[in-house]
VOGU-265708 format. One record per atom (N, C-alpha, C): residue number from 1; residue in one letter; atom name; x, y, z. Coordinates in nm, 4 decimals. Layout:
! VOGU-265708
> NUM,A,CA,X,Y,Z
...
! end
This chain:
! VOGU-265708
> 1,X,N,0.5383,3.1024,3.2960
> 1,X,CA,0.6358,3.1683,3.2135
> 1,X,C,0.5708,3.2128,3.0832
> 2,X,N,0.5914,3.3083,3.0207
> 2,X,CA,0.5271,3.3653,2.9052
> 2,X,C,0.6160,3.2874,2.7865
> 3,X,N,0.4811,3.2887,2.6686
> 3,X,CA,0.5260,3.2396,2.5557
> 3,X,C,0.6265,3.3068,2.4963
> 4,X,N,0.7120,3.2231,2.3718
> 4,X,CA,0.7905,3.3341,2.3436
> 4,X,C,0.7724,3.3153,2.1799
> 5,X,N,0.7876,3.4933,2.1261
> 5,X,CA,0.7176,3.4323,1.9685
> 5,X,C,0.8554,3.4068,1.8726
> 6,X,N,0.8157,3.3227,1.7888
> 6,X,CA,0.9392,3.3370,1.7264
> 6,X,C,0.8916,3.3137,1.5225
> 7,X,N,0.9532,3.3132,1.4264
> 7,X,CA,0.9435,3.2836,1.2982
> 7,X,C,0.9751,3.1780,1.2440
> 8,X,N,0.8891,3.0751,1.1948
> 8,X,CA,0.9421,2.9341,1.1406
> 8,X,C,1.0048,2.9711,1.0393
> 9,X,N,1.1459,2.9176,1.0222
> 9,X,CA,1.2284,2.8675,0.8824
> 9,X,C,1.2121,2.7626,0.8088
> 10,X,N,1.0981,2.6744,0.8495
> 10,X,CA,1.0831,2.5794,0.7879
> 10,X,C,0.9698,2.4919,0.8444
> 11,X,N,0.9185,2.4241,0.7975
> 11,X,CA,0.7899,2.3428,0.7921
> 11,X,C,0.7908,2.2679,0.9665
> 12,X,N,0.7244,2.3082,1.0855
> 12,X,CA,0.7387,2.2076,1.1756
> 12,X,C,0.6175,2.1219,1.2195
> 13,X,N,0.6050,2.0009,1.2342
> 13,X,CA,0.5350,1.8997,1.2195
> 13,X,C,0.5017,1.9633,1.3560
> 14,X,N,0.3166,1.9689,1.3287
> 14,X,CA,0.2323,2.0148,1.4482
> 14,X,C,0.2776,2.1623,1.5344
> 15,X,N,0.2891,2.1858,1.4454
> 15,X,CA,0.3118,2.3762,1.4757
> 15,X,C,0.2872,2.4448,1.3591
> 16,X,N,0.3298,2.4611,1.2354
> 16,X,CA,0.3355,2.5284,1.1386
> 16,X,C,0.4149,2.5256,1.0634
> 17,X,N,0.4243,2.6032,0.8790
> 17,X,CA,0.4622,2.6380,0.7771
> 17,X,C,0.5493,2.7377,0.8365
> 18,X,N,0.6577,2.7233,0.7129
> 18,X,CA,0.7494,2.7967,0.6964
> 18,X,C,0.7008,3.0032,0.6553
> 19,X,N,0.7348,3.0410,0.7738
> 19,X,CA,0.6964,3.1923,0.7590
> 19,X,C,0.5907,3.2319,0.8862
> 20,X,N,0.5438,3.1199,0.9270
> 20,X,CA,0.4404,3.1451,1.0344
> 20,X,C,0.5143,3.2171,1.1670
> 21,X,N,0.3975,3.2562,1.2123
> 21,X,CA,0.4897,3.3375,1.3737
> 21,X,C,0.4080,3.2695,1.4808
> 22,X,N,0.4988,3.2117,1.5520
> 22,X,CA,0.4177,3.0996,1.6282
> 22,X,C,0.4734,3.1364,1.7870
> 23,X,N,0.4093,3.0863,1.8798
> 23,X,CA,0.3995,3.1394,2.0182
> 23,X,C,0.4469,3.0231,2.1273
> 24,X,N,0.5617,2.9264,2.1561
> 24,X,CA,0.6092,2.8523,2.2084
> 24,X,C,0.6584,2.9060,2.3505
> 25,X,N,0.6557,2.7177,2.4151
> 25,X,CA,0.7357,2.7776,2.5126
> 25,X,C,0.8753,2.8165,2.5308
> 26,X,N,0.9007,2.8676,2.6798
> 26,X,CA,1.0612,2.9055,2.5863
> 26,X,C,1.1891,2.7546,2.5807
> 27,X,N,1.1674,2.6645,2.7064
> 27,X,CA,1.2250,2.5667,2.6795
> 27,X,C,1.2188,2.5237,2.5425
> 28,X,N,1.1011,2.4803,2.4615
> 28,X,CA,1.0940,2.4419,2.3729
> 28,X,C,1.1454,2.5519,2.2372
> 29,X,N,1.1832,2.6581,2.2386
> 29,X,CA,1.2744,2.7508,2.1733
> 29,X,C,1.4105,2.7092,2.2150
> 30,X,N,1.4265,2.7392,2.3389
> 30,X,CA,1.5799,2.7096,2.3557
> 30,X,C,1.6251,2.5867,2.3304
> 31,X,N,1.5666,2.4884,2.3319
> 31,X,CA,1.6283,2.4162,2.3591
> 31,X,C,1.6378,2.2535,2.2116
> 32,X,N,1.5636,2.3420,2.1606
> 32,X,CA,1.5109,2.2791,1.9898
> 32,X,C,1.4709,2.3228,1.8712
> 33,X,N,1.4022,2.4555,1.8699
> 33,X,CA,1.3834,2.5316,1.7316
> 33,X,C,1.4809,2.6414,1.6931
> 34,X,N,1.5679,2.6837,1.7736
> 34,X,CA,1.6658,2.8344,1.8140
> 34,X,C,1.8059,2.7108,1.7545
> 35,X,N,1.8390,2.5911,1.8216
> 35,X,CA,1.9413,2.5397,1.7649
> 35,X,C,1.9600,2.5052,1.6640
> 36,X,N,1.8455,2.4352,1.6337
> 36,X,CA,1.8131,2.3732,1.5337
> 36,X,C,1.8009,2.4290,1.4040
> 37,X,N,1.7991,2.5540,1.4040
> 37,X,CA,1.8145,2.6971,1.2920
> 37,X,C,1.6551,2.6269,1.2536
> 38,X,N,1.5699,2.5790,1.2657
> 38,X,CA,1.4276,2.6033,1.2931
> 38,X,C,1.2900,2.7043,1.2713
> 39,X,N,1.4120,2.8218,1.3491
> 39,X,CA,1.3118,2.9380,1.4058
> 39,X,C,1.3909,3.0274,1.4743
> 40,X,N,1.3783,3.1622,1.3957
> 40,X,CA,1.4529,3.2728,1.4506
> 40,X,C,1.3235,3.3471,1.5761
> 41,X,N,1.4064,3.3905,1.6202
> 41,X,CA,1.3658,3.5062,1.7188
> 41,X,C,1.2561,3.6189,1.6267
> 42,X,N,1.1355,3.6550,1.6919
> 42,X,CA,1.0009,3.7454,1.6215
> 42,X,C,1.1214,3.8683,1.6816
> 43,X,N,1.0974,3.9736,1.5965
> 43,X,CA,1.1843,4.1072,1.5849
> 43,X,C,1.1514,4.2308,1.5061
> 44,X,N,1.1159,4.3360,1.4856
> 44,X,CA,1.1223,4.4051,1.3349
> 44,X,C,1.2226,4.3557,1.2764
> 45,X,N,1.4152,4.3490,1.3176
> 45,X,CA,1.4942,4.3142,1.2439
> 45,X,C,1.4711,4.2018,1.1653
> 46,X,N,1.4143,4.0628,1.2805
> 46,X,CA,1.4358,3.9555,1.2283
> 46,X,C,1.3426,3.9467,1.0834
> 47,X,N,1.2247,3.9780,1.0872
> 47,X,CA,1.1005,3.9870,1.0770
> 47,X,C,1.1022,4.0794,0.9184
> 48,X,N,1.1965,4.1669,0.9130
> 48,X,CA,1.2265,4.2370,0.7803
> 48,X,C,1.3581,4.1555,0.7208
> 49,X,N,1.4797,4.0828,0.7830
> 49,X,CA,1.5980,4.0016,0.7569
> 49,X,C,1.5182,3.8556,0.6621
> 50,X,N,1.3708,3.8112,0.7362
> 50,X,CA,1.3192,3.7215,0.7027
> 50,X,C,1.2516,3.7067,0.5483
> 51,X,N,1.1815,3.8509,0.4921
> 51,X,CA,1.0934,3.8931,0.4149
> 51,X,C,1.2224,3.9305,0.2851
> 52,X,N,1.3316,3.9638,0.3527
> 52,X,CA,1.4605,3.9935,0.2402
> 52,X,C,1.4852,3.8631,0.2077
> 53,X,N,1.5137,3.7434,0.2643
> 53,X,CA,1.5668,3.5886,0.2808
> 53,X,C,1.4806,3.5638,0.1857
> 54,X,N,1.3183,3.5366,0.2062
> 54,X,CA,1.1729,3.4516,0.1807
> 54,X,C,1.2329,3.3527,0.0540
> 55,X,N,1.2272,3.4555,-0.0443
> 55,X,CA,1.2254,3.3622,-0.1663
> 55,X,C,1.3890,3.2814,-0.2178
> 56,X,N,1.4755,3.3444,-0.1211
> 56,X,CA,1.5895,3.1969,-0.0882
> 56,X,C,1.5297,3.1247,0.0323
> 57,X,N,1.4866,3.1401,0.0829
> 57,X,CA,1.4796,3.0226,0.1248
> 57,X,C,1.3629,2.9290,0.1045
> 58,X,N,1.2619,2.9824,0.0416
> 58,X,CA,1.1359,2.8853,-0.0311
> 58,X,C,1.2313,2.8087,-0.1554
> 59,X,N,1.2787,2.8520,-0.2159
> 59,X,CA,1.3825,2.7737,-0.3466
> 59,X,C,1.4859,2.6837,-0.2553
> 60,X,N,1.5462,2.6889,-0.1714
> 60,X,CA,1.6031,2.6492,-0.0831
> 60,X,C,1.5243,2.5074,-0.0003
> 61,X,N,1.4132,2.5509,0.0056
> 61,X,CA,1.2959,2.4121,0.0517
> 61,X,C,1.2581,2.3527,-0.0263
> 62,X,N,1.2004,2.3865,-0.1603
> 62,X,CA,1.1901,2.3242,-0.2650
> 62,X,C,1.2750,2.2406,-0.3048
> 63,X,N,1.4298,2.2928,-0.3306
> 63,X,CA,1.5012,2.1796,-0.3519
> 63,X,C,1.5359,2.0429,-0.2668
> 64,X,N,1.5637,2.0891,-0.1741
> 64,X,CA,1.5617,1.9737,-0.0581
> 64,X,C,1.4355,1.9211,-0.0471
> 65,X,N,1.3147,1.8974,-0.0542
> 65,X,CA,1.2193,1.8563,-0.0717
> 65,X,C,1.2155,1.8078,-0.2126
> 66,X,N,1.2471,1.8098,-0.3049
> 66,X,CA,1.2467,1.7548,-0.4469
> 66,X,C,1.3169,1.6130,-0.4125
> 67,X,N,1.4969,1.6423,-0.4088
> 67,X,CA,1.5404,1.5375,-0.3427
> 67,X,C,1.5319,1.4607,-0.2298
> 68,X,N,1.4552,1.4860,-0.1365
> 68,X,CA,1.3964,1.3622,-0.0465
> 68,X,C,1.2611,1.3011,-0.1489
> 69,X,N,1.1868,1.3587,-0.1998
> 69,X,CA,1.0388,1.2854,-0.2938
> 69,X,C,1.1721,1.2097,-0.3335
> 70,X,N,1.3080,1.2172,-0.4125
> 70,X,CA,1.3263,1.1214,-0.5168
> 70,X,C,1.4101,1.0052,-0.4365
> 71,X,N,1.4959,1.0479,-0.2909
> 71,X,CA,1.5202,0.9329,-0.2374
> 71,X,C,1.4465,0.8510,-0.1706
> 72,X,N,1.3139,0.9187,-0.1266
> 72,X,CA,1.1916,0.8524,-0.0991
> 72,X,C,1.0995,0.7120,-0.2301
> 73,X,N,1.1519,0.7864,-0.3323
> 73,X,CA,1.0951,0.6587,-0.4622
> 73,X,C,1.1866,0.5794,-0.4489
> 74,X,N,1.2984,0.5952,-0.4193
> 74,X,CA,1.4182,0.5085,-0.5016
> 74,X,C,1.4186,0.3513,-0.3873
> 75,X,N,1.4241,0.4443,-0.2395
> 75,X,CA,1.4437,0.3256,-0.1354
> 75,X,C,1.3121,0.3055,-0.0587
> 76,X,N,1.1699,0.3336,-0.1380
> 76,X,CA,1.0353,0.3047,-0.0437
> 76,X,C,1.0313,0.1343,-0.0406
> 77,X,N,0.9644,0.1358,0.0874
> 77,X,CA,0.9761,-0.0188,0.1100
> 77,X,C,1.0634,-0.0705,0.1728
> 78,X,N,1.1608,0.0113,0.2030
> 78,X,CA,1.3362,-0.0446,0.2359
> 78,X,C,1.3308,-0.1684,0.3982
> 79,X,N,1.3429,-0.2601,0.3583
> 79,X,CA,1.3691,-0.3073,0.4929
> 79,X,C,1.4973,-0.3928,0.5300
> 80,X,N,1.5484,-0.3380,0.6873
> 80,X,CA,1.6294,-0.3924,0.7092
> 80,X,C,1.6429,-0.5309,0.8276
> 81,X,N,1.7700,-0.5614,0.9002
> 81,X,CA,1.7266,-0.6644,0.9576
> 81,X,C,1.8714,-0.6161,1.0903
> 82,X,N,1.8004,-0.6531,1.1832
> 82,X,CA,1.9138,-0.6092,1.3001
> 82,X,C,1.8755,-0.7820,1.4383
> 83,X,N,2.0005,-0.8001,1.4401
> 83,X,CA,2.0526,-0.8980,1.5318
> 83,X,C,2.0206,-0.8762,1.6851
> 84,X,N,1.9680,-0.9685,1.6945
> 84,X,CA,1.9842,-0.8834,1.8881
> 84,X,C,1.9433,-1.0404,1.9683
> 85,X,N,1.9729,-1.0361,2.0627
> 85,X,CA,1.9945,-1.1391,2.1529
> 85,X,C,1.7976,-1.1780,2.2721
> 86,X,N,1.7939,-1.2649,2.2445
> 86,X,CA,1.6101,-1.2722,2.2969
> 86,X,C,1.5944,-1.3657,2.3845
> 87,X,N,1.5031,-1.3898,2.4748
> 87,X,CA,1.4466,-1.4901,2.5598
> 87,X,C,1.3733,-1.5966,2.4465
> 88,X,N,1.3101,-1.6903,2.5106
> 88,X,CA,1.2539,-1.7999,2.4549
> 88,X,C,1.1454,-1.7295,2.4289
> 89,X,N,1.0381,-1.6287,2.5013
> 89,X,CA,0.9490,-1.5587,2.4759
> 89,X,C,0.9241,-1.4357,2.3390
> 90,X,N,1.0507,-1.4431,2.3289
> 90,X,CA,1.0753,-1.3029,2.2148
> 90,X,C,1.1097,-1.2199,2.2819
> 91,X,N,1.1475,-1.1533,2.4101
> 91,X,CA,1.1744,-1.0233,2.4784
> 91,X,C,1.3105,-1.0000,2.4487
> 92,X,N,1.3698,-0.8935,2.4065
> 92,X,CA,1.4974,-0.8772,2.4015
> 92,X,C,1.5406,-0.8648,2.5341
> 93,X,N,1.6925,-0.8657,2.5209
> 93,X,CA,1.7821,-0.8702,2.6334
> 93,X,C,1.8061,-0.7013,2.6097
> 94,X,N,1.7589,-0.6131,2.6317
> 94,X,CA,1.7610,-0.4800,2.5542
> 94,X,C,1.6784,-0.4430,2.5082
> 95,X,N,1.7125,-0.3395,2.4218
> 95,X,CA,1.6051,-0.3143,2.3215
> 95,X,C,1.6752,-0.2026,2.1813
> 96,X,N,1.6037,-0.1648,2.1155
> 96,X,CA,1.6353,-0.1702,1.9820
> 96,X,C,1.6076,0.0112,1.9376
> 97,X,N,1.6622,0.0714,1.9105
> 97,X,CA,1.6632,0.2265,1.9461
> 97,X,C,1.6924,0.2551,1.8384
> 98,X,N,1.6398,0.4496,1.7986
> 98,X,CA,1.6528,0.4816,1.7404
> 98,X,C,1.8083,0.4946,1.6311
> 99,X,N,1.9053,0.4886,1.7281
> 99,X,CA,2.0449,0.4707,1.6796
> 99,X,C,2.0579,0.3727,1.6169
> 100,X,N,2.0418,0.2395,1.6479
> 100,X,CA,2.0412,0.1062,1.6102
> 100,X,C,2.0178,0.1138,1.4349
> 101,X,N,1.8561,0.1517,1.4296
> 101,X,CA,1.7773,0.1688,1.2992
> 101,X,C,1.8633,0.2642,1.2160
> 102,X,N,1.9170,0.3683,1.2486
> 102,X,CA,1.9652,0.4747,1.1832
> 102,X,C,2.0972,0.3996,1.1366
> 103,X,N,2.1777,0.3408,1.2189
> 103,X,CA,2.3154,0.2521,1.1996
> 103,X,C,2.2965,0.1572,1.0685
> 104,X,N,2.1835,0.1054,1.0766
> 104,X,CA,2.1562,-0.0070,1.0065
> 104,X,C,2.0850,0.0411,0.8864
> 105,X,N,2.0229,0.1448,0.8929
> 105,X,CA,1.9987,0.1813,0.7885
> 105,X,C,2.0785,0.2696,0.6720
> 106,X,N,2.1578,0.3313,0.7439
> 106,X,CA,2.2555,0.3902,0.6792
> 106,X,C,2.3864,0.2581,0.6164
> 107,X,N,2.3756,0.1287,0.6926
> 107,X,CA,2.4338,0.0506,0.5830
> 107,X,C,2.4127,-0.0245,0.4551
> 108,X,N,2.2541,0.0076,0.5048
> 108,X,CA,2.1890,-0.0519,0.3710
> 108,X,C,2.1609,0.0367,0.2503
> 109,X,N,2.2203,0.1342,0.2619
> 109,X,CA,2.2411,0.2412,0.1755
> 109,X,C,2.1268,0.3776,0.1763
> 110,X,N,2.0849,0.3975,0.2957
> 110,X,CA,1.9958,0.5202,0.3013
> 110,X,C,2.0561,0.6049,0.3962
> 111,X,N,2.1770,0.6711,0.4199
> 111,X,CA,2.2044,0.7915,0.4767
> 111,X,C,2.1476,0.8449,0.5864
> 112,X,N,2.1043,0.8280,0.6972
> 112,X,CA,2.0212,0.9056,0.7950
> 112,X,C,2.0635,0.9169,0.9285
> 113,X,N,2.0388,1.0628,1.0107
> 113,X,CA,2.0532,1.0837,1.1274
> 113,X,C,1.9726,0.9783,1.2051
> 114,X,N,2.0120,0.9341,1.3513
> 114,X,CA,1.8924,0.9267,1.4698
> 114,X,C,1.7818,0.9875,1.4665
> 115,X,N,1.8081,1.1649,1.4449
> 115,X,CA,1.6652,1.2218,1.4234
> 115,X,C,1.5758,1.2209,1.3678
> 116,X,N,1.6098,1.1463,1.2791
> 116,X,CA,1.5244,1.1607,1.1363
> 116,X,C,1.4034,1.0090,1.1910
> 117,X,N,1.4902,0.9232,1.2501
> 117,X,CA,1.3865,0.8017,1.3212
> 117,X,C,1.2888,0.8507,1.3962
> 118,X,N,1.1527,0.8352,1.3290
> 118,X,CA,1.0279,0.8217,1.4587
> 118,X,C,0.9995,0.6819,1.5372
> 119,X,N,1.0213,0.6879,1.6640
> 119,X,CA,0.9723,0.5633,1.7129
> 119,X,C,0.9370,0.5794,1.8606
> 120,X,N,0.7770,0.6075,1.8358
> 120,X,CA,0.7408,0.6289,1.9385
> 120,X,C,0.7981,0.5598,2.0831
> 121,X,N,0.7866,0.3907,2.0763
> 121,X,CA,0.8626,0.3104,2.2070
> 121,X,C,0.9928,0.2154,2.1309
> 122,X,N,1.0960,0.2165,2.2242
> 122,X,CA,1.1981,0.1311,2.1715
> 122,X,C,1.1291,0.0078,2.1281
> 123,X,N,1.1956,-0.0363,2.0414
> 123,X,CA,1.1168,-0.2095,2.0124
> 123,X,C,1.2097,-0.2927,2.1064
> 124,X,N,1.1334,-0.4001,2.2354
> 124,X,CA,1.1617,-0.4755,2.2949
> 124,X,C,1.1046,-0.6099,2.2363
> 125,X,N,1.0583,-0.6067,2.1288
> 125,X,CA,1.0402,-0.7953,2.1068
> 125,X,C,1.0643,-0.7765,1.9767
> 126,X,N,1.1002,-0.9395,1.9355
> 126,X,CA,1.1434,-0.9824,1.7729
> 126,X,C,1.0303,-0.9418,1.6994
> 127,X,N,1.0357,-0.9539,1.5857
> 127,X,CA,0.9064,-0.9323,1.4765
> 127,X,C,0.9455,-0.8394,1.4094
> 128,X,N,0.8692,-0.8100,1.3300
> 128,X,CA,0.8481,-0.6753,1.2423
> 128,X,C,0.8013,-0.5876,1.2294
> 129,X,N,0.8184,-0.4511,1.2533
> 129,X,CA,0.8057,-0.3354,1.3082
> 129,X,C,0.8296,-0.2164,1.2177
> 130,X,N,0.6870,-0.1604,1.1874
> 130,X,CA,0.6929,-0.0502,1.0856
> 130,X,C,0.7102,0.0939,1.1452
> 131,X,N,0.8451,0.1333,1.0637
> 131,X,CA,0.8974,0.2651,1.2108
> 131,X,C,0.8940,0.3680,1.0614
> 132,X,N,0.8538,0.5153,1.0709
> 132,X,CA,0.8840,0.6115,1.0044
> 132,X,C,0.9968,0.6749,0.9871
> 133,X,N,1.0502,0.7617,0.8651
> 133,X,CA,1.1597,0.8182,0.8732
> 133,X,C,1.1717,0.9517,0.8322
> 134,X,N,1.2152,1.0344,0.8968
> 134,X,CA,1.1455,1.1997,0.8004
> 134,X,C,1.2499,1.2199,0.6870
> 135,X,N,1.2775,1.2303,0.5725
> 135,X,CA,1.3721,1.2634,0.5492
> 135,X,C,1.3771,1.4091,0.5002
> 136,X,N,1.2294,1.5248,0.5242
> 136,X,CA,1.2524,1.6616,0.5234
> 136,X,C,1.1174,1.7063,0.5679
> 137,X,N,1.0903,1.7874,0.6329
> 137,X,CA,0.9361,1.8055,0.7078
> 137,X,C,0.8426,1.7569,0.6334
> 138,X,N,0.8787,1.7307,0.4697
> 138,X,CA,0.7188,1.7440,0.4492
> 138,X,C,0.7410,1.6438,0.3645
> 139,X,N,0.8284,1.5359,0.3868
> 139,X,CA,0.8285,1.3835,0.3313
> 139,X,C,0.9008,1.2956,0.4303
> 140,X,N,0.7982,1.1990,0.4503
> 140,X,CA,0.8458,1.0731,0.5282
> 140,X,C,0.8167,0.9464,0.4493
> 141,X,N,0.8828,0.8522,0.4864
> 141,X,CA,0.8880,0.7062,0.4089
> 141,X,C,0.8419,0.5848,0.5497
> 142,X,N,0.8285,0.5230,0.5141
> 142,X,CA,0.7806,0.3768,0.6395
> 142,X,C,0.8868,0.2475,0.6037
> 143,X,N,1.0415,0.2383,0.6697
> 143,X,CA,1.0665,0.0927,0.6667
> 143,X,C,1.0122,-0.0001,0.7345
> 144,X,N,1.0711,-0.0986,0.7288
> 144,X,CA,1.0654,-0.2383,0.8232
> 144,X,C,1.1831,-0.2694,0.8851
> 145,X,N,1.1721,-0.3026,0.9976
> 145,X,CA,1.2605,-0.3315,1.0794
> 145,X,C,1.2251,-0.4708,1.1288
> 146,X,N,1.3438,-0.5465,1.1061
> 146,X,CA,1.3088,-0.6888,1.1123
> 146,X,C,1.3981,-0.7412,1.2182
> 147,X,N,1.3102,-0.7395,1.3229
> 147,X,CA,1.4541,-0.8232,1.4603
> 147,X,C,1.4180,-0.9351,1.5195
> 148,X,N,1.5317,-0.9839,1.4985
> 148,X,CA,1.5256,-1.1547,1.4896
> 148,X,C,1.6553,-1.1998,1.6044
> 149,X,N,1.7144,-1.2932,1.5572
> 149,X,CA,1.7970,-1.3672,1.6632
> 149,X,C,1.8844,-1.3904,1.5962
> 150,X,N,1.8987,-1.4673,1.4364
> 150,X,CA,1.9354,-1.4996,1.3388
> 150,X,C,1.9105,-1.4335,1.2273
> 151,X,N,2.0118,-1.4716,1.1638
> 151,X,CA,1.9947,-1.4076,0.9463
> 151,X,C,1.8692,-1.5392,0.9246
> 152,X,N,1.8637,-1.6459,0.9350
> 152,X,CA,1.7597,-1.7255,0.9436
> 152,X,C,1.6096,-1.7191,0.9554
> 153,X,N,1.6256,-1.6825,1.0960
> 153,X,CA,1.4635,-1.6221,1.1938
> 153,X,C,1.4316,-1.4719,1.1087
> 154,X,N,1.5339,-1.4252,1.0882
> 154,X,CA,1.4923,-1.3068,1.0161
> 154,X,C,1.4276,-1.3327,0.9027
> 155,X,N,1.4487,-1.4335,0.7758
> 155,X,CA,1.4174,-1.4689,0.6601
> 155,X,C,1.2734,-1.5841,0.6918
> 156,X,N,1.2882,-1.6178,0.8212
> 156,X,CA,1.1305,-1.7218,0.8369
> 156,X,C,1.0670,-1.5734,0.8662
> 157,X,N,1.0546,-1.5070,0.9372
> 157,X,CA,0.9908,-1.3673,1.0129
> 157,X,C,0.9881,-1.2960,0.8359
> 158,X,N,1.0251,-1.2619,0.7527
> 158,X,CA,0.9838,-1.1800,0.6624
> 158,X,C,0.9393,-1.2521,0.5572
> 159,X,N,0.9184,-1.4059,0.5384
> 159,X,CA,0.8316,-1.4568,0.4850
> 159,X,C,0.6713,-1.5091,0.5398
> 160,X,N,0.6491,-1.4510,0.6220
> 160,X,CA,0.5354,-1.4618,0.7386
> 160,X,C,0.5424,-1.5939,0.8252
> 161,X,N,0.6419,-1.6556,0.8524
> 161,X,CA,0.6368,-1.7226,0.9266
> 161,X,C,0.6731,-1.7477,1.0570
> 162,X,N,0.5733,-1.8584,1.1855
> 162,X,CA,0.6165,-1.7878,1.2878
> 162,X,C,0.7490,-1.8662,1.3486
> 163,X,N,0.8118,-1.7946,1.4423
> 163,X,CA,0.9543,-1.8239,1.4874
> 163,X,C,0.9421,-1.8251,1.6350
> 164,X,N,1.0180,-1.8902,1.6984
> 164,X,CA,1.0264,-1.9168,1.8159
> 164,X,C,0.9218,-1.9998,1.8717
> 165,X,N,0.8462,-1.9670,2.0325
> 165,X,CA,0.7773,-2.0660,2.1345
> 165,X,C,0.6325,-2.0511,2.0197
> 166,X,N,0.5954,-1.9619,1.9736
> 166,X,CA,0.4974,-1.9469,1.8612
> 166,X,C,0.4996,-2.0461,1.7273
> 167,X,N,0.5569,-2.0970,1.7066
> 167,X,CA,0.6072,-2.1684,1.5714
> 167,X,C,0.6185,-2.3185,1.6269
> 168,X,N,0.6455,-2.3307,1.7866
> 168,X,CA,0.6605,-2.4851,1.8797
> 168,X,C,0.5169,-2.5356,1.8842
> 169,X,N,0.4371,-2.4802,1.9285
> 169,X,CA,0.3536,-2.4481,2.0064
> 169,X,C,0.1837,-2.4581,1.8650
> 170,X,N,0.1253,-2.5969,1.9004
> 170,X,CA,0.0366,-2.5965,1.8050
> 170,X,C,-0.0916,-2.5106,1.8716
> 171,X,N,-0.1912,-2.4761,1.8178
> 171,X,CA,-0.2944,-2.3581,1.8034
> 171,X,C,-0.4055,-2.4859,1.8910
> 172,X,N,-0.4024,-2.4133,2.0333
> 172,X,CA,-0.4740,-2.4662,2.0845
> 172,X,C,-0.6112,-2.4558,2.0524
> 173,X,N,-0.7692,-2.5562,2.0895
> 173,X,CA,-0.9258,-2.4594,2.0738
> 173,X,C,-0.9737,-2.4665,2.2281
> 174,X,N,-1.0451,-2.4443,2.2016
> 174,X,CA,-1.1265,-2.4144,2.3369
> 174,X,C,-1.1543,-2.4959,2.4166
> 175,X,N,-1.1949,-2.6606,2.3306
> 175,X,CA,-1.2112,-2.7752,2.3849
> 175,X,C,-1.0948,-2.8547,2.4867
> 176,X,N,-0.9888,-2.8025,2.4264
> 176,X,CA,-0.8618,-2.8256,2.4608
> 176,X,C,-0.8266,-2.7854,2.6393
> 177,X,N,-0.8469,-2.6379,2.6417
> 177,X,CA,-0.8509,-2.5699,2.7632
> 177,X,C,-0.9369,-2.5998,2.8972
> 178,X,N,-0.8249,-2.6114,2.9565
> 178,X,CA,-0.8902,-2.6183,3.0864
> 178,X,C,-0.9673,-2.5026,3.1544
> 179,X,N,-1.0972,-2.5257,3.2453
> 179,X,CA,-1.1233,-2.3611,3.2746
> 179,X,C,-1.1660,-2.3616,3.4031
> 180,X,N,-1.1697,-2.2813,3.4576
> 180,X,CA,-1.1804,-2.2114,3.6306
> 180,X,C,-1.2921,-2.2363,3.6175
> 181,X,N,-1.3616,-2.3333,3.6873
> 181,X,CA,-1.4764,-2.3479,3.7694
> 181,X,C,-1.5270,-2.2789,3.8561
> 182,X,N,-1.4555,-2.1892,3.9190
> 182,X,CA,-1.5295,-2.0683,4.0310
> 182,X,C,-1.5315,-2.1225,4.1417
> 183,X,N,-1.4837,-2.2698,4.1951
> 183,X,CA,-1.4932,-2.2891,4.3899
> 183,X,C,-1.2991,-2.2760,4.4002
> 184,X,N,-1.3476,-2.2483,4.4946
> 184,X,CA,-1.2061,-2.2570,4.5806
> 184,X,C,-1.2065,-2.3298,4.6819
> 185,X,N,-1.0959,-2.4319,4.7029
> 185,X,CA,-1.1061,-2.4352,4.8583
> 185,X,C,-1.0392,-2.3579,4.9440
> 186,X,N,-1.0801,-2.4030,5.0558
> 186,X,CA,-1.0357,-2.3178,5.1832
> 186,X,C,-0.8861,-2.2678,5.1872
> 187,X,N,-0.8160,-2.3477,5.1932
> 187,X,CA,-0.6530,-2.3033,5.1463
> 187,X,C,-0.6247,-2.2173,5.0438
> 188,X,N,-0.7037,-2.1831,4.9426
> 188,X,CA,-0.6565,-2.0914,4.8666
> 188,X,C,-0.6859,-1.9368,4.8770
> 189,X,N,-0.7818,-1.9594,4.9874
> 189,X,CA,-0.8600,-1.8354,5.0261
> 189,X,C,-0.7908,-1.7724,5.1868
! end
């Protein structure tokens, strides 16, 4: 299928600046930069509509980019703490998603879509987990996400301490360990 060109409206992470004319596929037009008001359609119309726009909408980025730098100072560092139900191992019964973080973070007083969460894999075990947040193409912040079992385990877990079969469980050495000798007998073979 042929590329299709279109005009960035705005800064896209691993494609380009705002104004660039960039050459995508078309799923990835239809179905994310075209909705997303992103990226208009390449055109003479668009293309002269764009060059009339430019300097609203560079003042237009600027500002929204001013105010994410300043909600970015105000709440850097921000960490929160989310409940979730675990094995003796640490594995959740579940796992812990972009919604979750966004829910929880928006109660701790930072405002944010799902989208705005980067997280590459759901988090399936307790601990602490440094997830990104965009809050405008060209500023992101790093919380903590602290998932525990308890308001407790959460407060041993963000004072570095360990929790659960890890925290039971004294630090074996080497002397300690038993080790495979290399025969087998016949029955096991």
């Amino acid at each position: 299928m042929a590329a299709v060109e279109l005009i960035l409206l705005e800064r896209v992470e691993s494609l380009g600046q705002m104004g660039d004319l960039v050459r995508v596929k078309p799923g990835y037009a239809r179905n994310f930069l075209l909705p997303q008001k992103k990226a208009i359609r390449a055109s003479k119309d668009n293309l002269a509509r764009f060059e009339d726009q430019r300097a609203h909408l560079v003042a237009l980025n600027l500002r929204r980019r001013e105010e994410a730098e300043r909600v970015a100072e105000r709440v850097g560092g921000l960490s929160v703490v989310i409940i979730r139900q675990a094995g003796e191992s640490g594995s959740l019964y579940g796992s812990v998603s972009t919604r979750d973080i966004a829910t929880v973070t928006t109660e701790a007083g930072l405002t944010i879509d799902r989208e705005q969460v980067i997280l590459r894999h759901p988090i399936k075990t307790l601990g602490l987990t440094s997830v990104r947040v965009v809050l405008h193409p060209e500023v992101s912040i790093t919380i903590t996400v602290n998932v525990a079992r308890s308001v407790e385990e959460a407060a041993k877990q963000a004072a570095g301490q360990a929790v659960g079969r890890a925290a039971e469980e004294p630090d074996e050495t080497i002397e300690e360990l038993e080790f495979f000798d290399g025969e087998m007998s016949q029955e096991e073979v």
